[in-house]
Every structure is written in structure tokens, then in C-alpha cells.
C-alpha positions in Angstrom: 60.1 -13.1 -26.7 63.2 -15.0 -26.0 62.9 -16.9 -22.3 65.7 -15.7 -19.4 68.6 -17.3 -19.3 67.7 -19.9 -16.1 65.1 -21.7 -17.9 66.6 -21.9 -20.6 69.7 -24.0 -19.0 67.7 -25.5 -16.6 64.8 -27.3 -18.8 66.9 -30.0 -21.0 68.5 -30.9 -17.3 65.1 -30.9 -15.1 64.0 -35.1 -14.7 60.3 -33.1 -14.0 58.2 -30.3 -16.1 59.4 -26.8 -15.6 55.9 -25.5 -15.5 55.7 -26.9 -11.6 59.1 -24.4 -11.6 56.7 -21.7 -13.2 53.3 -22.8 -10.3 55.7 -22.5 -7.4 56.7 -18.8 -8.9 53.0 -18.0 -8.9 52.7 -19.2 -5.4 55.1 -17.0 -3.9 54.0 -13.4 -6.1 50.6 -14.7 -5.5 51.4 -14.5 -1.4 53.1 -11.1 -2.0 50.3 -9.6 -3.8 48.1 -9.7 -0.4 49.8 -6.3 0.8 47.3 -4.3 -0.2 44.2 -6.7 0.4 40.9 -5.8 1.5 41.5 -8.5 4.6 44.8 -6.6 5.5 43.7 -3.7 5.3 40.7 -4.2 7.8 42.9 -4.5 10.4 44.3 -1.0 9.6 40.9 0.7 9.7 40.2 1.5 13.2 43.8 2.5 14.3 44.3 4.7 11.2 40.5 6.2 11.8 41.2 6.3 15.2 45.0 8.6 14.8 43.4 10.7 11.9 39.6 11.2 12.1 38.1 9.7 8.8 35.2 8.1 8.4 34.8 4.2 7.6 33.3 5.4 3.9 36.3 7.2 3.4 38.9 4.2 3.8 36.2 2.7 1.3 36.8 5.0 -0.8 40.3 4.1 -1.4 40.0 0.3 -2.0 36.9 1.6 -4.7 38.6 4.5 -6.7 41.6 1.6 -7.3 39.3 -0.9 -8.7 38.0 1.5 -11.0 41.4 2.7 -12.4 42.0 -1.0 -12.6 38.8 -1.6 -14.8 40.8 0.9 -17.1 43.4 -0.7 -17.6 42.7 -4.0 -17.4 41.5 -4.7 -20.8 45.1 -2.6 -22.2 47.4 -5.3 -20.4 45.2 -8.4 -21.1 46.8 -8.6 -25.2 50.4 -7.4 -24.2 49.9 -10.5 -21.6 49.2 -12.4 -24.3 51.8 -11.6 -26.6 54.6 -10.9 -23.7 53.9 -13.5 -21.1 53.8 -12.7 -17.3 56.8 -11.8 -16.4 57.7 -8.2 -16.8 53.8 -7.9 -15.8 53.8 -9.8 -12.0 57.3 -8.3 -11.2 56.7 -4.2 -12.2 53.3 -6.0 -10.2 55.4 -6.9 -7.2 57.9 -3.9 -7.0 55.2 -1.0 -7.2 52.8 -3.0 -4.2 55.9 -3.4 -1.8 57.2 0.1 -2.3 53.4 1.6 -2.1 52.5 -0.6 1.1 55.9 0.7 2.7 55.1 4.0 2.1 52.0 3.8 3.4 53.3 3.7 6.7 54.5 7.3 5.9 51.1 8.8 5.5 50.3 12.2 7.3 47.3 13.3 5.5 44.1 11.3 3.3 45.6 12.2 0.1 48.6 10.7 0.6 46.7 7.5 1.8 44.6 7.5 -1.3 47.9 8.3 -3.9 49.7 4.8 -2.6 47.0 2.7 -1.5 44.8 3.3 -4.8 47.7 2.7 -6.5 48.4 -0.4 -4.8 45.2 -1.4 -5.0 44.7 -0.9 -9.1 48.0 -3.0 -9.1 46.3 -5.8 -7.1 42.9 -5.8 -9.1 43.9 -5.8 -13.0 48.1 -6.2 -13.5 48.4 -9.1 -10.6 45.4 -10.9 -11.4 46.0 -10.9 -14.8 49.7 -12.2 -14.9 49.4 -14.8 -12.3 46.3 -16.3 -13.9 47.8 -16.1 -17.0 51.0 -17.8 -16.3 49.0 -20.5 -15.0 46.7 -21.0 -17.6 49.8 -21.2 -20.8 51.3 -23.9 -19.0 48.6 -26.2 -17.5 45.5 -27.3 -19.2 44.9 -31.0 -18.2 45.9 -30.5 -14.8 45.0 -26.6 -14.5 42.3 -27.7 -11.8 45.2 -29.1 -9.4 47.7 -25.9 -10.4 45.1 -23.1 -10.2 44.2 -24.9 -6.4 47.6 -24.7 -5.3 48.2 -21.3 -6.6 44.8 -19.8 -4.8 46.0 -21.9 -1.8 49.0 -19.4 -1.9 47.3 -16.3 -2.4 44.7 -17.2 0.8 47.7 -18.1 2.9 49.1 -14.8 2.3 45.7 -13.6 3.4 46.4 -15.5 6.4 49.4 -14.8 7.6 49.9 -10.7 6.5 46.8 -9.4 8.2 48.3 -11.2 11.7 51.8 -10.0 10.7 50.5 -6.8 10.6 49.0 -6.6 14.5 51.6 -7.9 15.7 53.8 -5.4 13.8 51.3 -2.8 15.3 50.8 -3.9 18.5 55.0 -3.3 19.1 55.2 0.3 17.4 51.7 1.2 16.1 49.9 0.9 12.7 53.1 2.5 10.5 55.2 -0.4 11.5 52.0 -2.3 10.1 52.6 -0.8 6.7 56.2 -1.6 6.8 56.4 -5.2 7.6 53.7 -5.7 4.9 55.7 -3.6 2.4 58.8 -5.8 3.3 57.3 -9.3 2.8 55.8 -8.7 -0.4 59.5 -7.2 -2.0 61.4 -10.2 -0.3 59.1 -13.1 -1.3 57.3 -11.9 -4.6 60.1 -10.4 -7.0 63.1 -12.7 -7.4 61.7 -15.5 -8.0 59.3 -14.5 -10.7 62.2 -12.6 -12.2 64.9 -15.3 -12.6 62.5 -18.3 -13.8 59.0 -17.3 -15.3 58.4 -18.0 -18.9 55.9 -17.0 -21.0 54.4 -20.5 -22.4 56.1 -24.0 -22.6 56.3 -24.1 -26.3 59.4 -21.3 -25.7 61.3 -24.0 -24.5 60.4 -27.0 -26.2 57.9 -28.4 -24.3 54.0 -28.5 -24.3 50.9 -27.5 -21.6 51.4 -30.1 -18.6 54.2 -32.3 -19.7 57.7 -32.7 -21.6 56.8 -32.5 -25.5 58.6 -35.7 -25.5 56.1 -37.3 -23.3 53.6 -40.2 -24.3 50.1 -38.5 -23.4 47.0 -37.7 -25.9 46.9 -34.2 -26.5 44.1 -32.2 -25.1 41.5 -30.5 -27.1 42.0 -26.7 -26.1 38.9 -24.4 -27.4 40.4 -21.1 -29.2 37.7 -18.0 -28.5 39.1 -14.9 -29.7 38.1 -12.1 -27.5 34.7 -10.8 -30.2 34.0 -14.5 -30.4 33.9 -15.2 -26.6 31.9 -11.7 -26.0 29.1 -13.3 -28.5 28.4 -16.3 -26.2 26.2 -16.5 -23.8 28.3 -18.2 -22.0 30.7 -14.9 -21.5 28.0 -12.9 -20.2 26.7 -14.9 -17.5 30.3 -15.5 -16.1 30.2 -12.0 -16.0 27.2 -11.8 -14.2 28.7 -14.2 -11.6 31.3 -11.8 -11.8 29.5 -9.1 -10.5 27.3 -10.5 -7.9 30.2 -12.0 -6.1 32.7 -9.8 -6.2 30.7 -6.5 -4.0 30.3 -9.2 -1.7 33.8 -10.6 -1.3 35.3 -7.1 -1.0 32.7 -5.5 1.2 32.6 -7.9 3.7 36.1 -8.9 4.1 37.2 -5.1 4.3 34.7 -4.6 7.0 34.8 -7.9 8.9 37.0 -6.4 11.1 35.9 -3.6 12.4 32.2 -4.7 12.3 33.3 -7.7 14.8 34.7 -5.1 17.0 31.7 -3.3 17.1 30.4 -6.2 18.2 32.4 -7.3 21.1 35.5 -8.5 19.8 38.4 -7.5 20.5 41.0 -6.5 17.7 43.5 -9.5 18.1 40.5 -11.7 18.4 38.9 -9.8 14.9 42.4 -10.1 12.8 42.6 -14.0 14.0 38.7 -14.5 12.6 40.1 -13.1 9.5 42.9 -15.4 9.4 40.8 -18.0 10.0 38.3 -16.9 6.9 41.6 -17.0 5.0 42.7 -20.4 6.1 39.1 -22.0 5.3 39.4 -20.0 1.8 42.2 -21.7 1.3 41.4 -25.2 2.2 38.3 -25.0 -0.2 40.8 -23.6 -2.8 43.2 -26.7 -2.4 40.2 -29.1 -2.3 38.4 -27.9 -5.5 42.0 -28.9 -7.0 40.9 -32.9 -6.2 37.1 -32.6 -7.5 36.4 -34.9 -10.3 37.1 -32.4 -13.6 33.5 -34.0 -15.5 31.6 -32.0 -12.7 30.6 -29.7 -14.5 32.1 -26.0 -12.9 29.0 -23.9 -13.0 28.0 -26.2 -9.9 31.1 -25.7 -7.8 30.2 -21.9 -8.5 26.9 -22.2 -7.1 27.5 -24.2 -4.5 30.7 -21.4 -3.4 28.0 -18.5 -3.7 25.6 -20.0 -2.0 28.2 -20.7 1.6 29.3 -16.9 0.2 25.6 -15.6 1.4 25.4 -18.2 4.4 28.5 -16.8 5.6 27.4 -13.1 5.5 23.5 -13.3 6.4 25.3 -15.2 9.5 27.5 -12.4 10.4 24.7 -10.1 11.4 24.1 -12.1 14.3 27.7 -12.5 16.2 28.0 -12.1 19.9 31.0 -14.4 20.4 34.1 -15.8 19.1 32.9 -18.9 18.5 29.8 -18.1 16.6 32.5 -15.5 14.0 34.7 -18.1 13.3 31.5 -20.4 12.0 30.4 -18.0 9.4 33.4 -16.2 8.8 34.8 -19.7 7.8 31.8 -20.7 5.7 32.2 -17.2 4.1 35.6 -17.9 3.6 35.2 -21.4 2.2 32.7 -19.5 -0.6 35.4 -17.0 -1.6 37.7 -19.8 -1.9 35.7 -21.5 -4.1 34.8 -18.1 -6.5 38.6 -16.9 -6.5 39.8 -20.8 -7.4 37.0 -21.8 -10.2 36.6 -18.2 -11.9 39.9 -18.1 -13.4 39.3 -21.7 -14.0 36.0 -21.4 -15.9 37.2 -18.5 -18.2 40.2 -20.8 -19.6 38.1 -23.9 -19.8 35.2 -22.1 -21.4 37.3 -19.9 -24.1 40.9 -21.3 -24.1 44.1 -19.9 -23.6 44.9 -18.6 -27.0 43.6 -15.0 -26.2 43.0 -15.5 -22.2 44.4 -12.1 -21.5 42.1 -10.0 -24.4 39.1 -12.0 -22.9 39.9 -12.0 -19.1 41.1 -8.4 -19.5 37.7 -7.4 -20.4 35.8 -9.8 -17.7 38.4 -8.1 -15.0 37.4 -4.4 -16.1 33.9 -5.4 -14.8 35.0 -8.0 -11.5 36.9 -5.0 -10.4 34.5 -2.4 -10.4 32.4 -4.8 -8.5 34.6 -5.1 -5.9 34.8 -1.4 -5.6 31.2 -0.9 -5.5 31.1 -3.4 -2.0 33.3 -1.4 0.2 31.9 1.8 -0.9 28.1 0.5 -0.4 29.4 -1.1 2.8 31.2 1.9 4.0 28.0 4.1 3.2 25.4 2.2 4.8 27.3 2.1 7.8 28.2 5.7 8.4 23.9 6.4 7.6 22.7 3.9 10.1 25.6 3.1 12.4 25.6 -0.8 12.1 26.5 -3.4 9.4 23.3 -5.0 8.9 22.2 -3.1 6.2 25.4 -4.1 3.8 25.2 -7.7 5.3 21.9 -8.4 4.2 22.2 -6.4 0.9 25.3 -8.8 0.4 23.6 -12.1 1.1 21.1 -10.9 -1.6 24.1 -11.0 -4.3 25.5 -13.9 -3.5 22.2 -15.7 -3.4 21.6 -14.6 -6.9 25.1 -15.7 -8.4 24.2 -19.0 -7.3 21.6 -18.8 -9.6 23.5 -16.9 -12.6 26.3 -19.7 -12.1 23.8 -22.6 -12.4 22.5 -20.9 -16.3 26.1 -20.7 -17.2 27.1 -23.6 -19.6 30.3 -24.1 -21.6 29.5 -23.0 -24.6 28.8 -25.3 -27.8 31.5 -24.2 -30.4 34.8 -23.0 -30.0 35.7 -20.7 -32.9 38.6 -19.1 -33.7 37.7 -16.2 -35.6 38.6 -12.2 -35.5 
């Protein structure tokens, strides 16, 4: 596929590698994807509820139905990723979550909630994931530690700074001016960019993963897993397992943080800054697992990050101040970090970047119907007994487990490259 124009004139003239062109692309779609996350919406939740009357499992609902249509077709766009690149991926990506999220401040009725948001949300769990990921992992393999920490330091500032966009939105013309200026952001700061200057891998424009082909550098040893070769290591399962411990937990609790720190006291500016602050402390332990030492091995990061994910929600059962919801919220936020940053990490490392899409496509089918399993256990449990505490403890259970999944999951031994 022949590379836009830009790059094309601008790589023989750049003193630097374009790739660092390509990361701060990612950065910016990676901010704009957060319209529709489960942290932004949470601080919908109790002013739509509140003007229409649904229940808390029925907002669930939403955020789960689009994870499973996402687990659908996930593993469809993984080889076209490979064989296309990122690009027309992360900005039909970027154009169909702004015009959804605007439109959501339209809504009049639950169907019309569940048509845009779960199709928002579907575009946020498989399409997004998969070309920003992907992007990154063609052009940095050496230093894809320091770019994937950056990049997941973009996402969790858009995490940061849309769901307090959004009360502040509300708290001038109510939750539909919310929707809007989330709708806005993600359209002006996502598309361009990606548009004008991503390419699919360096070696369409001469150069080579994390440096100018002319460059003096030993080249470094990439494994090559075809998708049927990664799914017959043992290796690709347990990742998997990770996968689906962690993920019920990340998306359970962070769409419900909100509303169950109200509950307890809070008030709602108070909950969307504790969310903010989860963010920011997600995205410091992003941007710090970027400067780890890259012979640590990574299935220790990953326990280490499940293990402050359970700490962090066992500990939210107990809140009664602001004080004691920005301690756990930030070491719950410091152990999504860590998952969302080393994941896409480990599946490169462990299986290459030959056929990342095929094999990521098919780990993403099941990481997204995790994540729409949490909200909709969450959701459930709370409507049956009135309270979180149920969900909360059923949550620190997972994560507790993933830390013991990621400790059995080793690189594997051979990299073949076969059908």
C-alpha cells in the first residue's frame, strides 16, 4: 500500500526517525478514543438515570453488548491490519466515535442510547485498540517499552481530562452538552493527524523498526508466530487468561466508581476528580514501566499491576472520605496502568509483529467480552442488593488470580514461522 504523500516528502528531509512522527499520531487518536470510555461515561450515569428512569444494569448493558459485537469483529480487522496498516483503521476509528458521542447528547429514548453508544463502544474495544497497538508495534521493537509508555500515557490523559470536561460541560447546560463537548474533542484532536502522516511500517519508506535503515545499530532478533502457531503455545493461552481476569475488573469498576462514591458521600465534582485522579496515576505507572530495565522479565510487571488492580478495589468498599478514594482509586489506577501498558507489550514481544493483528485480533475477541461481562456483573449485583460490595469483592477475586496467571506465563521457547 503505497504511504501518503507527507511521509513520503518528509522522511529523506527529517534529521530524526519518522516513527516518533508516527508515536505522537498515536498519542493524539489514542486521547480521542476516550469519548466513549467506561471512566467518562460514569460520570454520565446518574444525570442520565436521574432525567430518564433506567436502572444502573441497564447503562451496563450498553458498554457490554458493544464489547461483544467487538469480540466479532475483532479477529476480521486483525489480518486486514496486518496487510493495510493503521491508517484507514484509527481514522474510520476516530470519525464514527466523535459523530456517535455527539449524538449521544441527542438521545430521547434507551434505544437510541444503546444504537450510538454500543456502537461507540464496539469501535473503542476492537478497531481502536487494534490500530493504535498496531501502529506502534511495526515501527518500534527495541525501544517499543519507551513508545508503548508514552502512547498509554496519552490514552490515560485523555481519561483524565474528558471525564472533567464533561462536568464541567454539564454543570453549564446539563448532561447533553456533556455528550457534545466529548464528541468535539475526539473529531478535532484524533483525525487529522492520523490521516496526513500515519504509515503502515518503516520498511515503506526505506527505513527499519526504531532507526534510519542507514543507521549503525545490530539488528534485533524479532520472533515470527503466525497466528496457529502462537494459539499452540502455552504461552498464548495464559496471556489470555490474564486477559480475562483483568479486564471484568478494569471495566466494572471504573464504569461504576462514580456513582458508587456518590452513594457513599461524595459529591459528583468530588467523584469525576477521584476518577481523574485514577487516570493520572494510570498514567504515571504507564510512563514509568516505559524506564523499567527490558531483562525484567514482563510476566512480573503483570503481576505486580494485578495485584495494586485488587488492592485498589477490595479498598474501595470501605470509603467514607475523599482522602481515603483518592488512595485506592490511585492504586487501582496505577494497576490498570500497568495491564493496559505491558499487555500490548507482551503479545509483540512474545509472538512478533509479523502477524500481530491475526494474533491480537483473536486475544481482543476474548479481553473484550471480558470487559463487558464487569459492568454487567457490576450493574446486576448492585440493583439485587443495593450496594457495590458485592462486585468489589467479586473483582478483587480476579485480579488476585491474574496475578497468579501472569506469574506462569513465560515467553515461549521457539519462534516458528509456520502456517
Amino acid at each position: 500500500m503505497r504511504p501518503p504523500l507527507l511521509p513520503r516528502l518528509l522522511v529523506p528531509r527529517l534529521p530524526f526517525f519518522y516513527g516518533w512522527i508516527v508515536l505522537a499520531c498515536i498519542c493524539l487518536a489514542g486521547f480521542a478514543r476516550q469519548g466513549p470510555a467506561v471512566a467518562t461515561l460514569s460520570v454520565f450515569i446518574v444525570p442520565m438515570t436521574d432525567a430518564f428512569g433506567w436502572s444502573r444494569t441497564e447503562m451496563a448493558g450498553a458498554v457490554s453488548l458493544g464489547g461483544v459485537l467487538a469480540a466479532f469483529v475483532s479477529p476480521l480487522i486483525g489480518p486486514v491490519l496486518d496487510r493495510r496498516g493503521a491508517r484507514l483503521i484509527l481514522c474510520l476509528a476516530v470519525l464514527g466515535t466523535g459523530l456517535a458521542t455527539m449524538a449521544l447528547s441527542l438521545v430521547q429514548s434507551l434505544l437510541l442510547f444503546y444504537l450510538l453508544f454500543v456502537f461507540a463502544r464496539m469501535i473503542w474495544a476492537g478497531p481502536y485498540d487494534l490500530g493504535l497497538y498496531g501502529a506502534l508495534n511495526n515501527w518500534f521493537v527495541a525501544r517499543r517499552a519507551r513508545a508503548t509508555s508514552i502512547a498509554t500515557l496519552a490514552q490515560m490523559s485523555g481519561l483524565v481530562v474528558l471525564p472533567i470536561m464533561a462536568q464541567l460541560a454539564m454543570q453549564d447546560g446539563g448532561w447533553r452538552h456533556g455528550w457534545v463537548a466529548i464528541g468535539a474533542t475526539v473529531l478535532a484532536v484524533g483525525f487529522l493527524p492520523a490521516w496526513l502522516f500515519l504509515v503502515r511500517r518503516p520498511e515503506d519508506v526505506g527505513l527499519v523498526p526504531d532507526r534510519i535503515a542507514s543507521a549503525a545499530a545490530t539488528p534485533v532478533v524479532e520472533p515470527r508466530f503466525s497466528r496457529a502457531a502462537a494459539m499452540r503455545t502455552r504461552a498464548f493461552w495464559l496471556l489470555s487468561l490474564y486477559t480475562v481476569l483483568v479486564y471484568p475488573v478494569q471495566a466494572g469498576v471504573s464504569l461504576h466508581q462514580a456513582p458508587h462514591l456518590i452513594e457513599r458521600g461524595l459529591s459528583p465534582i468530588v467523584a469525576a476528580t477521584v476518577i481523574s485522579f485514577f487516570s493520572a496515576m494510570s498514567a504515571v505507572a504507564s510512563f514509568g514501566i516505559g524506564f523499567l530495565p527490558r531483562r525484567w522479565p514482563l510476566r512480573f510487571v503483570m503481576s505486580v499491576a494485578a495485584m495494586l488492580l485488587g488492592t485498589g478495589t477490595v479498598g474501595l468498599i470501605g470509603v467514607h472520605s475523599a482522602e481515603t478514594a483518592y488512595v485506592f482509586a490511585g492504586l487501582f489506577g496505577l494497576g490498570i496502568g500497568g495491564v493496559m501498558t505491558l499487555l500490548p507489550m507482551a503479545w509483540a514481544d512474545y509472538f512478533g509483529r509479523e502477524s500481530y493483528g491475526a494474533i491480537r485480533g483473536v486475544a481482543l475477541s476474548l479481553q473484550v467480552i471480558a470487559q463487558a461481562a464487569g459492568p454487567l456483573a457490576s450493574g446486576l449485583l448492585r440493583d439485587a442488593s443495593g450496594h457495590y460490595t458485592g462486585s468489589l469483592v467479586l473483582f478483587g477475586s480476579l485480579a488476585a488470580s491474574a496475578a497468579v496467571a501472569a506469574l506462569l506465563a513465560r515467553r515461549p521457547a521457539v519462534s516458528p514461522r509456520s502456517p
